[in-house]
C-alpha positions in Angstrom: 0.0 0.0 0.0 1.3 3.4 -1.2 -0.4 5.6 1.5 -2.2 5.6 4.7 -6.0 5.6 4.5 -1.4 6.1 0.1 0.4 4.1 -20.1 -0.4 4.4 -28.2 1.8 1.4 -28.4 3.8 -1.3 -30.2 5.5 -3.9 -28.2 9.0 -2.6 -27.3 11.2 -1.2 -24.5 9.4 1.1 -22.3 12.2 2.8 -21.4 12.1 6.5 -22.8 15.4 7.8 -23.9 17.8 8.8 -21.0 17.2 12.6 -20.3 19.2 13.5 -17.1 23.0 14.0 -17.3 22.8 12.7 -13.8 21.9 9.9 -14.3 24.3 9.1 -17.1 26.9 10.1 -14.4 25.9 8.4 -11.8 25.6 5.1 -13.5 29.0 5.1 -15.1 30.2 5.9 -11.6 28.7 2.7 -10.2 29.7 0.7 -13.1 33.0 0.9 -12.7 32.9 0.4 -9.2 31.5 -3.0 -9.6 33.1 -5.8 -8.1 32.7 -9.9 -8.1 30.0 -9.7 -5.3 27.1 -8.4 -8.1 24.4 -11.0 -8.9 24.5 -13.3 -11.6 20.8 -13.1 -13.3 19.4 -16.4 -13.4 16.7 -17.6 -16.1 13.9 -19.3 -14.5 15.3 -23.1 -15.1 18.4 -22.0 -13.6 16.9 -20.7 -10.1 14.8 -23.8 -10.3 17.8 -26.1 -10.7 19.7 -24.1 -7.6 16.8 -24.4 -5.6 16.5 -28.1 -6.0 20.1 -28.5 -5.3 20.3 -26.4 -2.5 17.0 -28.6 -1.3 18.8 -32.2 -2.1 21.6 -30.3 0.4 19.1 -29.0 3.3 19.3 -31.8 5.8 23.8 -31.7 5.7 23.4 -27.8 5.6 21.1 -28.2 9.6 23.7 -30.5 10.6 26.2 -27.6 10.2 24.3 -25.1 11.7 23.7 -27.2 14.7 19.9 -27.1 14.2 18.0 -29.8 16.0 17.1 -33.1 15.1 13.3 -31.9 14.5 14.5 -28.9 12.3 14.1 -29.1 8.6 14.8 -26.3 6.4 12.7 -25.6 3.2 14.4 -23.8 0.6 13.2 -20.4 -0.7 15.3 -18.7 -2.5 19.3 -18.7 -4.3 21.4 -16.1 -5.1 24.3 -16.2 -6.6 27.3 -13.7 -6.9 29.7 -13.2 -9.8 32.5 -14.4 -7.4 30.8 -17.4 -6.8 29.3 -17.0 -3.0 26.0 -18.2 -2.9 23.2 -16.8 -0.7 20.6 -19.5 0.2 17.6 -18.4 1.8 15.8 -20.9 3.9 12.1 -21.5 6.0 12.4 -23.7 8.8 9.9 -26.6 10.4 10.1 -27.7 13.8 8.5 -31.2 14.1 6.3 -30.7 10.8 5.4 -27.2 12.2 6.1 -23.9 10.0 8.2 -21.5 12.1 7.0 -18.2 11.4 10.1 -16.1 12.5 12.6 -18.9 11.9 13.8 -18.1 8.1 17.9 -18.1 7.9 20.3 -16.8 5.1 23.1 -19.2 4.6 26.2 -17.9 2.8 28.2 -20.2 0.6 32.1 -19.7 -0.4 32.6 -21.0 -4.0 33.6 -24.3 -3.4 31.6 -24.6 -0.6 33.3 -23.3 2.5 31.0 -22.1 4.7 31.1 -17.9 5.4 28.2 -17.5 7.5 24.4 -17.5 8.2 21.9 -14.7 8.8 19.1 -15.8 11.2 15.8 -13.8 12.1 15.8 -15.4 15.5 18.9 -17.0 17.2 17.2 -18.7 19.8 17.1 -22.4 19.9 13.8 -24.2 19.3 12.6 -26.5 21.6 8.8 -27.0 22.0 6.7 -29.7 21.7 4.2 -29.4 19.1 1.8 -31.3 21.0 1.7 -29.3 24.2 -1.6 -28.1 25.4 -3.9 -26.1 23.1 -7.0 -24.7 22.7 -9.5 -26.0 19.9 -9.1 -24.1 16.6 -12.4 -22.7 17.1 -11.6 -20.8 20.2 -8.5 -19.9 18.8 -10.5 -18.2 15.5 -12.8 -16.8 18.2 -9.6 -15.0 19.6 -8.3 -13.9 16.5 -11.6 -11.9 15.5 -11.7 -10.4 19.1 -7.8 -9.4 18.4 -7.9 -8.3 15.4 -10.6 -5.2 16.8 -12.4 -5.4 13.2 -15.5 -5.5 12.3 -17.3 -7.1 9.5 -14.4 -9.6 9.2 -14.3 -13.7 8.8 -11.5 -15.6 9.8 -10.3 -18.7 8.0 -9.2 -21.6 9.7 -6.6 -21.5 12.1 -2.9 -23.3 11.5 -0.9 -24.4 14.6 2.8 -22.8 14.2 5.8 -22.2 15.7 6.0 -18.4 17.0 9.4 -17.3 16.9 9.0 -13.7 15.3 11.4 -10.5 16.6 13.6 -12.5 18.5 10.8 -13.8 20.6 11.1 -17.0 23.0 9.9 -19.3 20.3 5.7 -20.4 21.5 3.5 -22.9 19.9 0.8 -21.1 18.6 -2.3 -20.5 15.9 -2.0 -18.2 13.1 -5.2 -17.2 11.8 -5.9 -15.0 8.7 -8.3 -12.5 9.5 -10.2 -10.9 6.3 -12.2 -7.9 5.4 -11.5 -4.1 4.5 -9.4 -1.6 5.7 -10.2 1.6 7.0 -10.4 3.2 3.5 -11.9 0.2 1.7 -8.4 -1.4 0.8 -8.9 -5.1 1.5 -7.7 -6.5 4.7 -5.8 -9.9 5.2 -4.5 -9.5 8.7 -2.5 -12.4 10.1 -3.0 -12.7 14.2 -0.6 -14.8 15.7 -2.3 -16.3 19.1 -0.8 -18.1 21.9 -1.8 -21.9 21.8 -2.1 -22.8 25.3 -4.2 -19.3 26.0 -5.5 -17.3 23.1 -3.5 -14.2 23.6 -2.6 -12.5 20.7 1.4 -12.6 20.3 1.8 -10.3 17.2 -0.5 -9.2 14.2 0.4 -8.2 10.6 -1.2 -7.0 7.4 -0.8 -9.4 4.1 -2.1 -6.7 2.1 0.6 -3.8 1.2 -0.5 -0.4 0.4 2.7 0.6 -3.8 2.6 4.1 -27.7 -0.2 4.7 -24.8 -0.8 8.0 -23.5 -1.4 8.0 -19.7 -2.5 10.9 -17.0 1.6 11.1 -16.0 3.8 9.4 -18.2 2.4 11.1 -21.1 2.5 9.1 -24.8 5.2 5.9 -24.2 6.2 2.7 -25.8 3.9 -0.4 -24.4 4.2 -3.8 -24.6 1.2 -5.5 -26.3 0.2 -9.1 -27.8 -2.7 -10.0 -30.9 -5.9 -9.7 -28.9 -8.0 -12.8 -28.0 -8.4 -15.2 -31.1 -5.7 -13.1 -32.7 -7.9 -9.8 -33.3 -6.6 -6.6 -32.0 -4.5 -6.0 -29.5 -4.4 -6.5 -26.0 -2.5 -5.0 -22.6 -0.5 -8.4 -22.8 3.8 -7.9 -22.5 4.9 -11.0 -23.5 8.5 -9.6 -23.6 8.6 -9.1 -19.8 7.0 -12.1 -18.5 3.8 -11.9 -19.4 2.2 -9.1 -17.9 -1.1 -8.3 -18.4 -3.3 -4.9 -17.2 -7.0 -5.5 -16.6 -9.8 -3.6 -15.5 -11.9 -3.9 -12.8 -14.8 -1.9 -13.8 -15.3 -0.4 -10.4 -15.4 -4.0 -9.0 -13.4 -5.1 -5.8 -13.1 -8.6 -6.6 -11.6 -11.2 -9.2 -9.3 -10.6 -11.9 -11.2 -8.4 -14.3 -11.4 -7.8 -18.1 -8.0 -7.5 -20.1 -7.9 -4.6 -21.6 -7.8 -4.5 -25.7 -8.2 -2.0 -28.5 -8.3 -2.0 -32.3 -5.3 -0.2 -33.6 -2.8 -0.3 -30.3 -3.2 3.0 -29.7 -4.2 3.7 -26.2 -5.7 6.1 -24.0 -5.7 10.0 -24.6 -4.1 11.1 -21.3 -7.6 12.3 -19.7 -9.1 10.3 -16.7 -12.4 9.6 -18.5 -10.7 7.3 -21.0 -10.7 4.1 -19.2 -7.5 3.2 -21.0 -5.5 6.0 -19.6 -4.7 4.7 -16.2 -4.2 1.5 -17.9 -1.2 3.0 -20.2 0.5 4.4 -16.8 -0.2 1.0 -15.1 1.2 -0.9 -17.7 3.6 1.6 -18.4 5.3 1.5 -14.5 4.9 -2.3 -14.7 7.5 -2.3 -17.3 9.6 0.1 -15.9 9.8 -1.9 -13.0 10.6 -4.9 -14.8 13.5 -3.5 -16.9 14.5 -1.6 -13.3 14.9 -5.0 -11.8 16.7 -6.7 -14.7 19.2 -3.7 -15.6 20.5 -2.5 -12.5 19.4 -5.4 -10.1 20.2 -8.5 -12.1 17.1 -9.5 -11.4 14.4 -11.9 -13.9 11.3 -10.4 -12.2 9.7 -9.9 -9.1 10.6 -13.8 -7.8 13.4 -13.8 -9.7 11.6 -16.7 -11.9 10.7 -15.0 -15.2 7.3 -15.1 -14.5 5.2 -11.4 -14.7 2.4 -10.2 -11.9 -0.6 -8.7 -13.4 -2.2 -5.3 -13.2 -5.8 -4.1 -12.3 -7.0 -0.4 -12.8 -10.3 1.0 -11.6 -10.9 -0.8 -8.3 -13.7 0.5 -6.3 -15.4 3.6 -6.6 -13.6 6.4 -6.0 -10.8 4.8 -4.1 -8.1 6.6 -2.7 -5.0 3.7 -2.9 -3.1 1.3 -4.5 -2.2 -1.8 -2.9 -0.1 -5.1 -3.6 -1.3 -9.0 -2.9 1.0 -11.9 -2.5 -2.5 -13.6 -2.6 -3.2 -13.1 -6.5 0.2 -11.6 -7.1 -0.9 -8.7 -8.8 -1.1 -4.8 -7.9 -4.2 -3.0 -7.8 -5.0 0.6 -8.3 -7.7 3.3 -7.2 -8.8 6.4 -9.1 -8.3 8.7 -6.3 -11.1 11.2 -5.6 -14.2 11.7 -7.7 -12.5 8.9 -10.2 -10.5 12.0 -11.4 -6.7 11.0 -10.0 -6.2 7.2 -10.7 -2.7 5.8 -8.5 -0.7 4.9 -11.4 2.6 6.7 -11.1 5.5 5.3 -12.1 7.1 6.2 -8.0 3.8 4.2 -7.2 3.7 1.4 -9.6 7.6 0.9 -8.6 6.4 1.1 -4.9 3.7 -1.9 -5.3 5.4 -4.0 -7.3 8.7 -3.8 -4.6 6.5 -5.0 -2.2 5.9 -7.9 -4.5 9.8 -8.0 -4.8 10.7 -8.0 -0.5 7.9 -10.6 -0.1 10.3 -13.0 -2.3 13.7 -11.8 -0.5 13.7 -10.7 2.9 9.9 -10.5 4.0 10.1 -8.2 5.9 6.9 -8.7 8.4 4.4 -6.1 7.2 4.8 -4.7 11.1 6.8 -2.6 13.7 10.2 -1.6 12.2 10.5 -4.4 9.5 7.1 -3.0 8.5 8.8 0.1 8.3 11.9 -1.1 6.5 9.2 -3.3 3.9 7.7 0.5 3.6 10.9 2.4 2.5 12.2 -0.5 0.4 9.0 0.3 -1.8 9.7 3.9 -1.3 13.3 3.8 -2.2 13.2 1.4 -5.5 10.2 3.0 -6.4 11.8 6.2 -6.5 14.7 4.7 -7.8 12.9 3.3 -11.0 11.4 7.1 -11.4 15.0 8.4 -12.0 15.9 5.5 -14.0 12.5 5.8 -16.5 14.3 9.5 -17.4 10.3 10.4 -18.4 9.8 14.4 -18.9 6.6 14.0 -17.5 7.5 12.2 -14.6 10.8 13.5 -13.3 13.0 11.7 -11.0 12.5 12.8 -7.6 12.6 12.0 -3.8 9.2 12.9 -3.7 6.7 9.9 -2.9 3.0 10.2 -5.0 3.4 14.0 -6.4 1.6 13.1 -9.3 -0.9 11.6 -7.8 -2.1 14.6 -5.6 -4.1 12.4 -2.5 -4.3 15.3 0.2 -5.8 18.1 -3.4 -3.5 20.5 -2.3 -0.7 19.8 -4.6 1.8 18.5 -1.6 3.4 14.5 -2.1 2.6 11.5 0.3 6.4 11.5 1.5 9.6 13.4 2.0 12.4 11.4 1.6 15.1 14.3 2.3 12.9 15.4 5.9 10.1 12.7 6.0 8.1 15.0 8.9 7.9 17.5 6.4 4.3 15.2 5.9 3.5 16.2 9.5 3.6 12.1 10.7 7.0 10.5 9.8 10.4 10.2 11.8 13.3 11.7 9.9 15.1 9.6 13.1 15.3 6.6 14.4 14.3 6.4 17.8 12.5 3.7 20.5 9.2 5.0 19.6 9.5 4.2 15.4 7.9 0.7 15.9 4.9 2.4 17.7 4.4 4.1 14.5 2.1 3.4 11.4 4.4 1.7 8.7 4.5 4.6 6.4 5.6 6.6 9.1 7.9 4.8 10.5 9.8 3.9 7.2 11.0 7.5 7.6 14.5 6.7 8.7 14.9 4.6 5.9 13.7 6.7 3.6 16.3 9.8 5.0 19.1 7.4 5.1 18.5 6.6 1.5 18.6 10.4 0.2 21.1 11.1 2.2 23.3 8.4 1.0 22.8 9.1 -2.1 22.8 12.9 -2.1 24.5 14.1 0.8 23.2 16.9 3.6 22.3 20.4 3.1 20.1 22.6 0.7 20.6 21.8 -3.1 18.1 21.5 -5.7 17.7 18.2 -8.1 15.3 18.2 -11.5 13.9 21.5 -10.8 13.0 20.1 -7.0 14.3 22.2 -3.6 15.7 19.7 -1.3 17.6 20.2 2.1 18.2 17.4 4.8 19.3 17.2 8.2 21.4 15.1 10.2 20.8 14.1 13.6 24.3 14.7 14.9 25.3 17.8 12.9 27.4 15.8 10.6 27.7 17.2 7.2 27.5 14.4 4.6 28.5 14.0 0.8 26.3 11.5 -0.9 28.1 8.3 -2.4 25.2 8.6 -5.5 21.7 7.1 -5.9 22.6 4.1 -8.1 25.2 2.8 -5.3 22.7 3.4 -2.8 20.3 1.7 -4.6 22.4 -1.7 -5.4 23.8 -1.5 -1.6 19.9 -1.2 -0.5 19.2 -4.1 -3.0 22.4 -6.7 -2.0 20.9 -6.1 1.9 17.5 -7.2 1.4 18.4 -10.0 -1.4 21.2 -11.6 1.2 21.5 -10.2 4.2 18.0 -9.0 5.3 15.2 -11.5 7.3 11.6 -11.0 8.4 12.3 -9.4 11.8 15.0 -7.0 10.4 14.7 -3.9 12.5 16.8 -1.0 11.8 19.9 -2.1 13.5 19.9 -5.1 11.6 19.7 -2.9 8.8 22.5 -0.9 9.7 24.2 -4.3 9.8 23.1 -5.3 6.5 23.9 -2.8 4.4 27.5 -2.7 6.0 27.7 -5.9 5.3 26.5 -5.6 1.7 28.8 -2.5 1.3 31.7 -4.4 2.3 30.7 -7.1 -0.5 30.5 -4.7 -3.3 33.1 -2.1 -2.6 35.0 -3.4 0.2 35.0 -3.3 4.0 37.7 -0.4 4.2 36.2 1.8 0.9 34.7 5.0 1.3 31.5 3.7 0.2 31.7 1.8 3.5 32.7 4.7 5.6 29.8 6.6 4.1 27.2 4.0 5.2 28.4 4.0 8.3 28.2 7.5 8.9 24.9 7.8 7.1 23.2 5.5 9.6 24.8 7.6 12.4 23.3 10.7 11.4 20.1 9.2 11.7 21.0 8.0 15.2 21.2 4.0 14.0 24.1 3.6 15.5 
């Protein structure tokens, strides 16, 4: 989700022609600075055939780890660096039993020496699975009454293994709680209740709110397909996966109709042309595609090949966008009076990175991962806005100024002073968890810009900009496309589901060291960066 209750075409690149010196610049810079830690893309039968290796390994890879005799580990995901380290993320069981909180990043020398593992929890697991509990009924019964909704249903309950944020790890019920959020977005809250009593542990929120002409991109390339039975054309990339834009027809439910037209040219950059919001959909979709598989080595959103889809025109008048592991696909609103549809490229970016950290890190949709899962949208959504080079959607480190949610011309988010939108932290302090998730990804956000772009007043595309530091320090940004791939080699290796912003700190040291070395002044810059906004 991009906010709190917050594109005529022939099949080809969607990727206008580079218009920012910057850019240029800062690209070349990072280039050259690459090193052996970079990831090697994978096709889709490649990461298959690592992740079934890696499986046919798990059981001798818990026997090195020292994991119990009721551990097994379930293999999620493989990464693989130029210098032949390999990053194997893993899910763990305890006696049949998912742990939720128990996921591990094993890092592989090539040639197999061991160099380390990355655990969300470090505590040993020893409960029985069959200790006392309460039926599954009383334990959906808790669920409702915790999750302080109303209107909701709750499926049925699974027993797990709590052993989220470093907790003591608890046998417990999960129980996925569903309905609609505040501002009609729909709701698929996870409660996590104790077994043995029904008291809720922990909670978190599945859902996360995020040549065609469109309302912001203007008239770009798209990538279309023959229409159904070969006549026409149709919203269907088949060079990126297989993405496909429907529309929802002012419906909350299903997939929707795939949008098609006669001659490929779509939408007339008004909001009344259904196809309009389509074109910037479709548009940021492949943006974020090319994004992922340019400058993150990346095959897609799983890292498989395989494309989410897009849906335009969800309820009446609604004022979000949101993304759904569920149907793996982002949805968008059309803002108030159907006038300002959510399809901006910093937006589609935003949803579809939380498509992207759902298959890495997962960072728990909660607390200060929640916050981190937040800014990681923020920052490569932002990040895919500079790289698009669109002059009608300049790259800023503004989040949703197109979009205009609050009608007074003002962005969701500030990434150079986040509480410059009156709610977020530009700090990191004991009370960021308390906060909503798109306030509390403030920090983040600030140590992004900063990092990039240094302290101080300066002004960027036409856009006034002037950050603080918490310390005093003055700063001089290491540039947005290191940031960015530091940011990226975190969450792909280094980051879990519990990551708070410590770990972060630790992360992206860590990933630093990787790609530019452990006594570079790219790492000295990190360092520093997360000092000045007291991460320390």
């Amino acid at each position: 989700m991009v906010v709190v209750g917050v594109q005529a075409g022939s099949a080809g690149s969607a990727t206008a022609a580079p218009e920012a010196a910057d850019r240029t610049t800062d690209r070349a810079s990072a280039s050259a600075s690459a090193t052996a830690a970079t990831a090697v893309p994978l096709t889709a039968p490649q990461r298959a055939a690592a992740i079934k290796d890696a499986q046919a390994g798990a059981d001798a890879t818990a026997d090195q780890l020292g994991l119990g005799s009721k551990e097994k580990l379930v293999v999620r995901d493989v990464v693989k660096d130029r210098d032949g380290t390999v990053h194997t993320r893993y899910e763990r069981t305890y006696e049949g039993l998912p742990v939720l909180g128990g996921d591990l990043v094993v890092h592989t020398a090539k040639g197999g020496a061991h160099k380390g593992v990355d655990k969300a929890n470090k505590a040993r697991i020893a409960v029985p699975s069959t200790g006392a509990s309460i039926s599954t009924a009383s334990a959906k019964k808790a669920a409702l009454a915790a999750s302080g909704e109303k209107d909701t249903k709750a499926k049925a309950p699974r027993k797990v293994l709590w052993a989220g944020n470093g907790s003591k790890p608890v046998l417990a019920h999960e129980t996925v709680v569903t309905g609609l959020q505040h501002d009609g977005t729909p709701s698929e809250l996870h409660v996590i209740t104790d077994a043995a009593t029904g008291k809720k542990l922990y909670d978190f929120e599945a859902i996360e709110t995020g040549s065609g002409t469109g309302q912001y991109s203007g008239t770009v390339p798209l990538g279309t397909s023959p229409g159904p039975g070969g006549s026409g054309f149709a919203l269907t990339d088949s060079t990126r996966g297989g993405h496909k834009t429907y529309d929802l027809n002012q419906g909350t439910t299903g997939t929707g109709t795939l949008l098609t037209d006669a001659d490929d040219t779509w939408g007339d950059g008004t909001p009344t042309n259904r196809q309009t919001a389509a074109v910037d959909a479709h548009y940021g979709a492949a943006l974020t595609w090319d994004f992922y598989k340019t400058e993150l080595q990346r095959n897609g959103i799983r890292g498989d090949g395989v494309a989410a889809y897009s849906r335009v025109h969800y309820g009446d008048a609604y004022v979000n966008a949101f993304w759904s592991d569920q149907c793996f696909c982002m949805t968008y609103g059309d803002g108030a009076a159907n006038q300002k549809p959510l399809t901006s490229i910093d937006v589609a970016g935003h949803e579809m990175t939380h498509g992207l950290t759902s298959a890495t890190a997962g960072l728990r949709y909660s607390r200060e991962s929640g916050g981190l899962n937040e800014a990681t949208s923020d920052i490569l959504g932002t990040s895919v806005e500079f790289y698009a080079a669109n002059s009608n959607d300049t790259g800023d480190y503004l989040i949703g100024e197109e979009i205009d949610i609050r009608g007074n011309g003002t962005p969701l988010r500030y990434m150079d002073r986040p509480s410059r939108d009156g709610n977020s932290a530009d700090y990191w302090s004991r009370n960021v968890g308390r906060l909503d998730v798109h306030y509390s990804s403030g920090p983040a956000n600030h140590f992004f810009y900063l990092l990039s772009e240094g302290s101080g007043a300066k002004t960027i595309n036409g856009v006034a900009y002037d950050s603080p530091t918490a310390n005093g320090s003055t700063l001089t940004g290491i540039g947005r496309v290191k940031a960015y791939k530091i940011w990226y080699k975190a969450l792909s290796t280094y980051m879990t589901s519990s990551t708070d912003y410590a770990g972060a700190r630790t992360a992206t040291l860590k990933a630093t060291g990787d790609l530019y070395g452990a006594s570079s002044a790219e790492y000295q810059a990190v360092a520093a960066t997360w000092t000045a906004i007291n991460v320390s």
